[in-house]
C-alpha positions as CSV (number, residue, x, y, z in Angstrom):
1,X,-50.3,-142.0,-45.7
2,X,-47.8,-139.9,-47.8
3,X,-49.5,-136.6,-45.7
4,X,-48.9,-138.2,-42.6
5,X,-45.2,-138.7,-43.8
6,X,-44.5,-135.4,-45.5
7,X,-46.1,-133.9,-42.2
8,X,-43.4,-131.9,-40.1
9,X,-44.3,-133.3,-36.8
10,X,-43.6,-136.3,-38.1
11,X,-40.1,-135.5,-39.5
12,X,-39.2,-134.4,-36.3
13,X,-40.3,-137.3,-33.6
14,X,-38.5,-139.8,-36.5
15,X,-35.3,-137.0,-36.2
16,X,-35.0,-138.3,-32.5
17,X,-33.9,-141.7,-33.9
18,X,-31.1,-139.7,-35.3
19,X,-29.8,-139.0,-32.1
20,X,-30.2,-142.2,-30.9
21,X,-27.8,-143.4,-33.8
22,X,-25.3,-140.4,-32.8
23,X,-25.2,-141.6,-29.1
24,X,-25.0,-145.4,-30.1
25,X,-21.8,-143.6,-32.2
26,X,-20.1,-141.9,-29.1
27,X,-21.3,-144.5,-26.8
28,X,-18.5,-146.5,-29.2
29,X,-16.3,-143.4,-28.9
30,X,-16.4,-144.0,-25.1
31,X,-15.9,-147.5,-25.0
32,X,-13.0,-147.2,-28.0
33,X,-10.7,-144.7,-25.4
34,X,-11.4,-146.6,-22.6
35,X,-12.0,-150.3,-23.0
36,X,-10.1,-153.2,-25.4
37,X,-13.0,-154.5,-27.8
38,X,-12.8,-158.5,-28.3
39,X,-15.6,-159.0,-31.3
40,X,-17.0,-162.8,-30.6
41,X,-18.6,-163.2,-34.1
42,X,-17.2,-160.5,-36.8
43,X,-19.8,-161.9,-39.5
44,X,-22.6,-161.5,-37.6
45,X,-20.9,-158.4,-36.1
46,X,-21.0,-156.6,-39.3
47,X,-24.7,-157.7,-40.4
48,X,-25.7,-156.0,-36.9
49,X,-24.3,-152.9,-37.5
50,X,-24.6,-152.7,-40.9
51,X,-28.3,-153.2,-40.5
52,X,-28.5,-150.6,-38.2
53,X,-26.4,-148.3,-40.0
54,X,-28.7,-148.8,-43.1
55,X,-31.7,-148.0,-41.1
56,X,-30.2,-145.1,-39.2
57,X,-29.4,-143.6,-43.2
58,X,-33.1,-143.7,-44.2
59,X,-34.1,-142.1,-41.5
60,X,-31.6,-139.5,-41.3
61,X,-32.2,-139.0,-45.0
62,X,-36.1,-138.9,-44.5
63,X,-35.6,-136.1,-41.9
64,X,-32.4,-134.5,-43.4
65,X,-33.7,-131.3,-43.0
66,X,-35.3,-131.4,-39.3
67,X,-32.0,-129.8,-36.8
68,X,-31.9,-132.9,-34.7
69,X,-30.6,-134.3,-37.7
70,X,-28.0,-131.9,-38.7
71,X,-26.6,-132.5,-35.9
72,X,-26.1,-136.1,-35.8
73,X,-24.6,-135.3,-39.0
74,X,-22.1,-133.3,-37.7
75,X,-21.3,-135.6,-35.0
76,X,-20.7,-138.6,-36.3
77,X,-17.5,-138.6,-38.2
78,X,-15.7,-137.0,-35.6
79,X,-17.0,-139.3,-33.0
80,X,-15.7,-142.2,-35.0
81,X,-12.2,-141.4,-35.2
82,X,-11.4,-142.4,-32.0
83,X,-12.8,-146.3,-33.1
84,X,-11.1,-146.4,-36.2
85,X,-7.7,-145.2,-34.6
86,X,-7.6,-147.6,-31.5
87,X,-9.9,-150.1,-33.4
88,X,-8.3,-150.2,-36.5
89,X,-8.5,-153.5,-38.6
90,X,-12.2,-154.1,-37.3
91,X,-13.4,-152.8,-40.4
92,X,-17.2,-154.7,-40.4
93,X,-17.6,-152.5,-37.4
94,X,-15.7,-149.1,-38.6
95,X,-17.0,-149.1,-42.9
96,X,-20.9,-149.3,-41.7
97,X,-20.8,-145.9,-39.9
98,X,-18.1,-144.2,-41.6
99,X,-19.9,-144.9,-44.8
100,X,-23.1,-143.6,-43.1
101,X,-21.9,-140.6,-41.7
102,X,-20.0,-139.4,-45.1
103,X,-23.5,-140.4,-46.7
104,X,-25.3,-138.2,-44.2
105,X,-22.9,-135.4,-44.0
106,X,-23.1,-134.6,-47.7
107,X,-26.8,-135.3,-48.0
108,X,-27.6,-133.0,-45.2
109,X,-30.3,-130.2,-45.2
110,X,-27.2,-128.1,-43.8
111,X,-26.1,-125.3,-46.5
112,X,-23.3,-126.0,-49.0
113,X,-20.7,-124.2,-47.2
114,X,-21.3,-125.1,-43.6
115,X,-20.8,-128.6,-45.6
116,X,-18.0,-127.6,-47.2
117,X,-16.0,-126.9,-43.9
118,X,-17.0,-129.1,-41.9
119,X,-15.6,-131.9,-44.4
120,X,-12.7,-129.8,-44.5
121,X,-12.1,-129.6,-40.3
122,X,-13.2,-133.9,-40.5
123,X,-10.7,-134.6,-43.0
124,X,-7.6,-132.5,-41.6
125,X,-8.9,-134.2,-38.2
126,X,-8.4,-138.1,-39.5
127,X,-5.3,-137.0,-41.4
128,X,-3.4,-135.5,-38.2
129,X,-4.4,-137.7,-35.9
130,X,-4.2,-140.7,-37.8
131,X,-0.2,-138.9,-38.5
132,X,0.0,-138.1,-34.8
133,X,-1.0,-141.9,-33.7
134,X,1.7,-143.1,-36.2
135,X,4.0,-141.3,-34.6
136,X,3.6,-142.5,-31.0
137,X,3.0,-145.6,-31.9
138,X,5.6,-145.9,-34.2
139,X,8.4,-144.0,-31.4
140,X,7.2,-144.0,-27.9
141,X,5.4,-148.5,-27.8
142,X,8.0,-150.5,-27.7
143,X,8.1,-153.2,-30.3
144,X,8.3,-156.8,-28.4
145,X,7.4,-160.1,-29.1
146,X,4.7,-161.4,-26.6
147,X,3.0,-164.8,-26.0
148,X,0.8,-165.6,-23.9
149,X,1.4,-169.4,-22.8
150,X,-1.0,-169.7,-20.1
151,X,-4.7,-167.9,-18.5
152,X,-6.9,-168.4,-15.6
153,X,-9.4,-167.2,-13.7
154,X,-9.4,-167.2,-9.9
155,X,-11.7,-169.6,-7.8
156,X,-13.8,-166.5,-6.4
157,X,-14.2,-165.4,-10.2
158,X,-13.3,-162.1,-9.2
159,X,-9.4,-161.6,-10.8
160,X,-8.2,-163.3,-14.0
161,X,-4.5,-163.7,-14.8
162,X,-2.4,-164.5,-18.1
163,X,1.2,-165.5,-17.9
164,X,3.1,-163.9,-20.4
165,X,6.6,-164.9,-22.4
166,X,8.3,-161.4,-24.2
167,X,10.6,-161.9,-26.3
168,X,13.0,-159.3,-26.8
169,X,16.8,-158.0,-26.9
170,X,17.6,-158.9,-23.2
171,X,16.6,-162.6,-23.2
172,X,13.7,-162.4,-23.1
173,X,11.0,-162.3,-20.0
174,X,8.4,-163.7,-17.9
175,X,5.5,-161.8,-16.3
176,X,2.0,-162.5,-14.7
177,X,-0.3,-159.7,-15.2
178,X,-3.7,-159.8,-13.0
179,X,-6.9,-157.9,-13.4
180,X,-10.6,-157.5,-12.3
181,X,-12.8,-160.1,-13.7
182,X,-15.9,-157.4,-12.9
183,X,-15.4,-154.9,-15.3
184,X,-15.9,-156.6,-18.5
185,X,-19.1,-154.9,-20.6
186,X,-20.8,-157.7,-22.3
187,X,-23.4,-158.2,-25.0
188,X,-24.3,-160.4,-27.8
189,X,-21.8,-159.3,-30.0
190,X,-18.8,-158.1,-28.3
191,X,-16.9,-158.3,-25.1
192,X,-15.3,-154.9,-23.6
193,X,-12.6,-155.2,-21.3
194,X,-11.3,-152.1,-19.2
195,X,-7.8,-150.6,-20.4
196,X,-4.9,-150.2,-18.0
197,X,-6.2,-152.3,-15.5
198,X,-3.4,-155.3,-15.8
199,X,-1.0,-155.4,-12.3
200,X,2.2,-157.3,-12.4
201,X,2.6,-159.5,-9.9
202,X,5.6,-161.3,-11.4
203,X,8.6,-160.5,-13.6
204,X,11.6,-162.4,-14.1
205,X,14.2,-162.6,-16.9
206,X,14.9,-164.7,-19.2
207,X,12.1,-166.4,-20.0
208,X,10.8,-169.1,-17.4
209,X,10.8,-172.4,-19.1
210,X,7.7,-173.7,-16.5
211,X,5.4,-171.3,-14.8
212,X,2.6,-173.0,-12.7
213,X,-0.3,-170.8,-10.6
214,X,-2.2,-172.1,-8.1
215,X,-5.0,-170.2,-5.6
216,X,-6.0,-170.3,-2.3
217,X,-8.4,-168.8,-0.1
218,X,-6.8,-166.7,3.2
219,X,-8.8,-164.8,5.7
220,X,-8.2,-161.4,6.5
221,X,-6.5,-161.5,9.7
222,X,-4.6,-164.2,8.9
223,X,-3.0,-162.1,5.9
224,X,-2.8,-159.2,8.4
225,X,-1.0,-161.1,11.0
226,X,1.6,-163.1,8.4
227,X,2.7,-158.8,6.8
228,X,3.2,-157.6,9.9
229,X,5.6,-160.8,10.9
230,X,7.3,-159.7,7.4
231,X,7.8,-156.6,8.5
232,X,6.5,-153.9,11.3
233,X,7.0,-150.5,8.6
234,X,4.6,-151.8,6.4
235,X,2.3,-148.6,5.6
236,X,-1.0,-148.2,4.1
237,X,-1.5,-145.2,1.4
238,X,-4.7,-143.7,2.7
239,X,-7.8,-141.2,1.4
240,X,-8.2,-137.5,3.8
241,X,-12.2,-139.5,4.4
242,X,-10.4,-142.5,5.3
243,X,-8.0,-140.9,7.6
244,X,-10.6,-138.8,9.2
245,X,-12.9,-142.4,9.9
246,X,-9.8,-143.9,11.5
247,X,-9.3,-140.9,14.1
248,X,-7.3,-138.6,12.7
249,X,-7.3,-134.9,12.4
250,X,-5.8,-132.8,9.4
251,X,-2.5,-132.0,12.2
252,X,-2.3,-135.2,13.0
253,X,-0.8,-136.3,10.1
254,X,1.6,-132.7,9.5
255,X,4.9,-133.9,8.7
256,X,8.0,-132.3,8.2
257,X,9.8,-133.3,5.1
258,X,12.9,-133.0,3.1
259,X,14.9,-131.7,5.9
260,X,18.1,-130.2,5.8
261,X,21.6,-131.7,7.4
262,X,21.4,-128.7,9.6
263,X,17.7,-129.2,10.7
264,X,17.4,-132.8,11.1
265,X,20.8,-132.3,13.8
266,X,18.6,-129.7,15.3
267,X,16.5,-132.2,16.0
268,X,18.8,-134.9,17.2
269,X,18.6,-136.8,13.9
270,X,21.9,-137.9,11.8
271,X,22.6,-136.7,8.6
272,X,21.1,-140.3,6.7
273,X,17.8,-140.3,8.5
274,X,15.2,-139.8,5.9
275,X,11.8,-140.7,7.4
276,X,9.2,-137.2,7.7
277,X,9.1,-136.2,11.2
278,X,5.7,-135.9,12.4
279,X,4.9,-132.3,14.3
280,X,3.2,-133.9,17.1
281,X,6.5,-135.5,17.9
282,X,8.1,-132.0,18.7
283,X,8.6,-129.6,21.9
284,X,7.5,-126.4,21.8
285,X,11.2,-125.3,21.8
286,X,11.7,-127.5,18.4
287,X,8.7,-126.0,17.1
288,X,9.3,-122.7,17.7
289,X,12.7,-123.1,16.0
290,X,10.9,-124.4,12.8
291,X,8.6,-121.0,13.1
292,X,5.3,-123.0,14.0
293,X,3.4,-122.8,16.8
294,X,0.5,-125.3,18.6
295,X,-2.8,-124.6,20.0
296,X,-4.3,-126.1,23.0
297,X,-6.7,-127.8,20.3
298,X,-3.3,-129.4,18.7
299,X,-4.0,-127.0,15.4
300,X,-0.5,-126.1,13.9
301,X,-0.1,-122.4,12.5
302,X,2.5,-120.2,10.8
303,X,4.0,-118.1,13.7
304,X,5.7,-115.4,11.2
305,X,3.8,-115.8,7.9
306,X,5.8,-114.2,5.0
307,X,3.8,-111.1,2.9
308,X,4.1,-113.5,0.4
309,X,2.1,-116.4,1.8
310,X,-0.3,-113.6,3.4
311,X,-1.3,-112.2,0.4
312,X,-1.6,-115.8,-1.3
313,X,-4.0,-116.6,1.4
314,X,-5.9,-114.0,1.3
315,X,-5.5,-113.8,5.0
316,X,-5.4,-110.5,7.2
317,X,-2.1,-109.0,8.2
318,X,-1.9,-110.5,11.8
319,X,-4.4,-113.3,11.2
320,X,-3.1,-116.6,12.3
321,X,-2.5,-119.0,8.9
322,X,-3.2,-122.5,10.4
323,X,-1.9,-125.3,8.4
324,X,-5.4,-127.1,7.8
325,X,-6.9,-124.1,6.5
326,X,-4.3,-123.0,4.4
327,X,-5.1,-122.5,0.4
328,X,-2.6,-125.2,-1.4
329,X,-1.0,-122.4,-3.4
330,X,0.1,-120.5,0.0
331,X,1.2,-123.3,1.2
332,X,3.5,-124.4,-1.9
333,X,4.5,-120.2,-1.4
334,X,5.8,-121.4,2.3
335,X,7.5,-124.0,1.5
336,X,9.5,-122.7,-1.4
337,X,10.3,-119.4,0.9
338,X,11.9,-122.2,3.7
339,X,15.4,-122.5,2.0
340,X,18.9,-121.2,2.6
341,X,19.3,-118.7,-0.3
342,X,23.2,-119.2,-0.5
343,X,22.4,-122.4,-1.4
344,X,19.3,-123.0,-2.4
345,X,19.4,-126.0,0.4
346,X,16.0,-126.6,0.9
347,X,15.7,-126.6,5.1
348,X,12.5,-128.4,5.2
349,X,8.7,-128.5,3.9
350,X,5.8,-129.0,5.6
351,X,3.2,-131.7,4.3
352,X,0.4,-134.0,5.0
353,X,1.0,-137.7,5.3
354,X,-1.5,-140.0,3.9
355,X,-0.2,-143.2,5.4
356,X,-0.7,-145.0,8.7
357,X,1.1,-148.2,9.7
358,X,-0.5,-151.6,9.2
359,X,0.0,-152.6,12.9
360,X,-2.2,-150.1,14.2
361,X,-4.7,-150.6,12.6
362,X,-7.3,-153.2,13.7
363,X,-9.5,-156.1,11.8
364,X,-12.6,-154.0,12.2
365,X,-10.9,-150.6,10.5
366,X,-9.5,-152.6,8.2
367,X,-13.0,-154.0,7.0
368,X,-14.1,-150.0,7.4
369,X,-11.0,-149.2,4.7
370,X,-12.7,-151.9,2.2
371,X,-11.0,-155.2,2.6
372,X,-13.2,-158.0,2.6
373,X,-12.8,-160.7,5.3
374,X,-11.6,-163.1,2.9
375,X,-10.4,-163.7,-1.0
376,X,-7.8,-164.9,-3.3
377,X,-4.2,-165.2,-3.0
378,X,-1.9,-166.3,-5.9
379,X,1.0,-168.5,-5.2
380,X,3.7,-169.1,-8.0
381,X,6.1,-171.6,-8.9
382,X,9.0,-171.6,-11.8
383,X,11.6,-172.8,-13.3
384,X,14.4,-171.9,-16.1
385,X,16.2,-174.6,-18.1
386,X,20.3,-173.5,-17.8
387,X,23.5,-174.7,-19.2
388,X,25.0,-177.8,-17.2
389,X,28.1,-176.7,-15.9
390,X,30.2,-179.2,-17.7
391,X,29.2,-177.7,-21.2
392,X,29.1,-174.0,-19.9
393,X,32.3,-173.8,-22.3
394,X,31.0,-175.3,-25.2
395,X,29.9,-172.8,-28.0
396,X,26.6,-175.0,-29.7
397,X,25.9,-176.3,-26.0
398,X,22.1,-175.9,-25.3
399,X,20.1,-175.8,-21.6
400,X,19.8,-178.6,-20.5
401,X,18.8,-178.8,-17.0
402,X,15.9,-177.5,-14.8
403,X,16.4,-174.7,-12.2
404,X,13.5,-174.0,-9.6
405,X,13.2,-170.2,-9.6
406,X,10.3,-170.3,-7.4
407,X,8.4,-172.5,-5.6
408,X,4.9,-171.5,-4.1
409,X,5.8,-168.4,-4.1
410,X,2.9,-165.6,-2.8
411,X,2.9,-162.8,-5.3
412,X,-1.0,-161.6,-5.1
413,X,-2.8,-161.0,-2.8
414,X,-6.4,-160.1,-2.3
415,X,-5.9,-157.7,0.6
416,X,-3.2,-155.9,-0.9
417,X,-5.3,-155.2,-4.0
418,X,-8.3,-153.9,-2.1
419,X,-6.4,-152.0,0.5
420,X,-4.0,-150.4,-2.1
421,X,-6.9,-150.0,-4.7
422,X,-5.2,-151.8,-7.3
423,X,-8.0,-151.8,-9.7
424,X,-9.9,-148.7,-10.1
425,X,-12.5,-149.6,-12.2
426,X,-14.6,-146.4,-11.9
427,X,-11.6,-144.0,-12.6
428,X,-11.6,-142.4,-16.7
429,X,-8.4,-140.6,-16.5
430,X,-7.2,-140.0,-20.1
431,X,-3.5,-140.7,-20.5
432,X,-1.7,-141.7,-23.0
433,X,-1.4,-145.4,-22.0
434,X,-5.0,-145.6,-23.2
435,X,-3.2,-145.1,-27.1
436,X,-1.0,-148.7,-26.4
């Protein structure tokens, strides 16, 4: 038996459980930048991991000299300071690994003074950026008082809300903050909720003394038909692959922007207009004054390019620049050369519009565009207690009576979500809300 042990081969198929441990360890990384951690037993939380940890050391030690190893026990310390910056104060979660990757690190069949530095680079790494979190935390979060007074989930299951009371130098405030209820990560030990997914759907100052939330269930087209009695300039922010499923080409959708006084006149526009005009809107006399011109196919082009916007382009002296072929850094070229230079007045830019209007668009494209035929809609009712008006002049007097602030009031709606992608559970941009 101690042959088979002491055999190499051996060291290094055990060495793979090494890496196992180190991926466990970023895995935790991942979900520590990324998700909120809500521990549902810490007792039992810290037997688990310590367990694990203990286990993970032996074998590490036994194979301390195999390079699957070594690296693990490089890994691991820096991996962790992610968890026990945004984690901090879960300490049956954070000592267990920290203690075995110190343990590991020194113990290590690496040389002394690969060792020696990489301690060195750990420790100035936990120093500065625990300094660095400090710091933000300390100058750029706000420091407010919140309580949450009330949470739910909706009847579908598929949002969750919590209504919360802030207390803070302004009297206060009452919001209702909505997320997905489908992007939780679950297990025995530990629920993971997805960072910077909360919408509010309600504000109000000061602090609502009575906040009821009820749910209903609306179909799509009945939602479709109540926004555009709202209002008939209601637009939907759209993808290029959406845009292109609902009919449209890349001209289609060429806008002219930021216009001057001078040039919206030239087109018979007053001074306060502000909406982009679209090119397919224009004569070829109008266009022609803006220096574009049209093909039969409706493809928009450059009809004088600039040497500047050529040579960006990489396009041949004489060669027509269209507008949907043109590389974004010629095209930012164009639009900065379009100004008075007097001034500096910008005359106008050219760009693409990713919006279409809501009444053009019918059930079937807006089930195409993700909306689902039917879901949940929040409706909101509140009230503030106020001063009576007959002891508005008294200095000790206290509120006293109830003031409806809102009654059945829609403020979510499923359709809205899904067509503005409210919740992008699949997007991992780092920014630095993910350090609140």
């Amino acid at each position: 038996m101690s042959k088979f042990f002491a055999n190499v081969w051996t060291k290094r198929v055990v060495a793979v459980l090494s890496i196992v441990y180190m991926l466990f360890v970023c895995r935790l990384c991942y979900f520590s930048i990324f998700y909120d951690m809500h521990i549902n037993d810490r007792v039992s939380t810290c037997l688990a991991v310590s367990g694990v940890s203990l286990a993970a050391l032996i074998v590490m030690l036994y194979t301390r000299h195999q390079i699957l190893t070594r690296i693990a026990s490089f890994v691991i310390l820096p991996a962790m300071l992610p968890v026990v910056l945004l984690y901090f104060g879960e300490w049956g979660l954070i000592i267990p690994i920290i203690a075995t990757g110190i343990i590991i690190l020194l113990l290590s069949g690496a040389g002394e003074g690969i060792k020696t530095a990489l301690a060195t680079i750990i420790l100035l790494m936990y120093i500065f950026g625990a300094l660095g979190y400090f710091l933000f935390s300390t100058f750029f979060v706000a420091s407010v008082k919140e309580q949450v007074v009330d949470t739910g989930v909706s009847p579908s299951g598929t949002y969750r809300y919590r209504v919360v009371n802030t207390e803070d130098t302004s009297n206060g405030s009452t919001a209702v903050y909505v997320e997905p209820n489908y992007a939780d990560v679950k297990n025995t030990f530990a629920t993971f909720t997805l960072k910077n997914q909360e919408h509010i759907v309600y504000m109000n100052r000061p602090i609502q003394s009575k906040v009821d939330i009820s749910w209903t269930t609306q179909n799509r087209q009945e939602i479709t038909d109540k926004l555009n009695s709202i209002s008939d300039e209601i637009e939907v922010t759209v993808t290029d692959a959406e845009l292109k499923r609902l009919g449209y080409t890349y001209d289609n959708k060429l806008m002219l922007s930021n216009l001057s006084a001078s040039r919206k006149f030239a087109l018979g526009l007053t001074a306060s207009d502000v909406d982009p005009v679209p090119l397919d809107t224009l004569n070829a006399e109008q266009l022609d004054f803006f220096g574009i011109g049209k093909e039969a196919d409706g493809r928009y082009y450059i009809l004088d390019p600039d040497p500047l916007v050529i040579e960006k382009n990489g396009t041949d002296p004489g060669e027509r620049i269209y507008f949907s072929e043109i590389k974004p850094k010629a095209l930012k070229i164009y639009n900065r050369l379009n100004v008075d230079p007097p001034t500096g007045i910008t005359y106008f830019n050219v760009t693409k519009s990713h919006t279409v209007m809501l009444n053009t668009l019918t059930d079937a494209q807006l089930a195409d565009l993700g909306v689902s035929e039917s879901g949940d809609v929040m409706l909101l009712s509140a009230s503030k207690m106020v001063v009576a008006e007959e002891d508005k002049n008294k200095e000790d007097a206290v509120p006293t009576e109830e003031v409806v602030t809102a009654q059945d009031k829609i403020v979510f709606r499923y359709y809205v979500a899904e067509l503005e992608d409210y919740f992008d559970v699949n997007s991992r941009r780092l920014t630095l809300d993910l350090l609140n």
